[in-house]
C-alpha positions in Angstrom: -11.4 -5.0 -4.2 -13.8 -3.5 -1.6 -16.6 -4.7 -3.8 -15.4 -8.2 -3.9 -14.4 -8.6 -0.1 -16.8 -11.1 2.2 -18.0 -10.0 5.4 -14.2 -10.6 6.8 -13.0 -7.9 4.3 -11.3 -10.7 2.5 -11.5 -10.7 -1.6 -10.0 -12.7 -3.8 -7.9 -10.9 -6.5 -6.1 -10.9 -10.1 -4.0 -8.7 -10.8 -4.4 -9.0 -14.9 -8.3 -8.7 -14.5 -7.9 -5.1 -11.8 -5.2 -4.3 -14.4 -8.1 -4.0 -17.3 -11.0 -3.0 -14.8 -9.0 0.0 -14.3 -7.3 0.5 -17.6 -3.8 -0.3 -15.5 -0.6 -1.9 -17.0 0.3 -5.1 -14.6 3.0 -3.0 -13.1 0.5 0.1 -12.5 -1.3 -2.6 -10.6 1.2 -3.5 -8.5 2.5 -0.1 -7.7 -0.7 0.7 -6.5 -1.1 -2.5 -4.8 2.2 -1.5 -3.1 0.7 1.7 -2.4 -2.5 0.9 -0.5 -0.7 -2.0 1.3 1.9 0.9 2.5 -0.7 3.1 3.6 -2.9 0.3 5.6 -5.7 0.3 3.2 -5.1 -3.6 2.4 -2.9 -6.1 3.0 -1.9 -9.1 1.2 -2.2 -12.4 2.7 -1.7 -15.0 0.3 -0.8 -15.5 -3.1 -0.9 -18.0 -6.3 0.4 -17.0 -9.5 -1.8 -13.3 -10.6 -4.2 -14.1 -7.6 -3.8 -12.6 -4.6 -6.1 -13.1 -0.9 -6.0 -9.5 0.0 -8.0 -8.1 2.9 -9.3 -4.9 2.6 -9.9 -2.3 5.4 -13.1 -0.1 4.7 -14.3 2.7 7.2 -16.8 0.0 8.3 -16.2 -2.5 10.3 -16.4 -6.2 9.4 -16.6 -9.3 10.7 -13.6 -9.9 12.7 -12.1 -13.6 12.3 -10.7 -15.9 9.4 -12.1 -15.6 6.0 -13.3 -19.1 4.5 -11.6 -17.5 1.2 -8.0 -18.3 3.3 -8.4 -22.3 2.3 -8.0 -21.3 -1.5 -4.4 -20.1 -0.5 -3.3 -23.3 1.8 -2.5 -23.0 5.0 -0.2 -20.7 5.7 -1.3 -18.4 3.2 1.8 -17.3 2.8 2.9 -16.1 -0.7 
């Protein structure tokens, strides 16, 4: 996700294509999802079906401000 993130630490996700990237079941994915979220390694701020606007917080520093990525998940970006 890291990889994928724009100079806001945005990234746009799916959840089946992580799941084969890292030879995951879709509820191995989501665990860990649930895992880095709880720890305040990510956070999920939008969602449409498997795809999820995650931001991602590295050791560096980023960008601070909204992500253009955010208008792919509406508004809100609520999910």
């Amino acid at each position: 996700m890291a990889n994928q993130a724009d100079e806001y630490g945005c990234a746009v996700v799916n959840l089946s294509n992580l799941g084969r990237k890292c030879n995951m079941t879709l509820a191995e994915v989501q665990i860990a999802l649930d895992n880095l979220t709880a720890t305040g390694e990510v956070s999920v701020e939008g969602q449409q079906g498997e795809s999820l606007l995650v931001r991602v917080y590295p050791s560096h520093t980023f960008q601070p401000g909204q992500s253009p990525l955010r208008q792919l998940f509406g508004r809100g970006g609520e999910g």
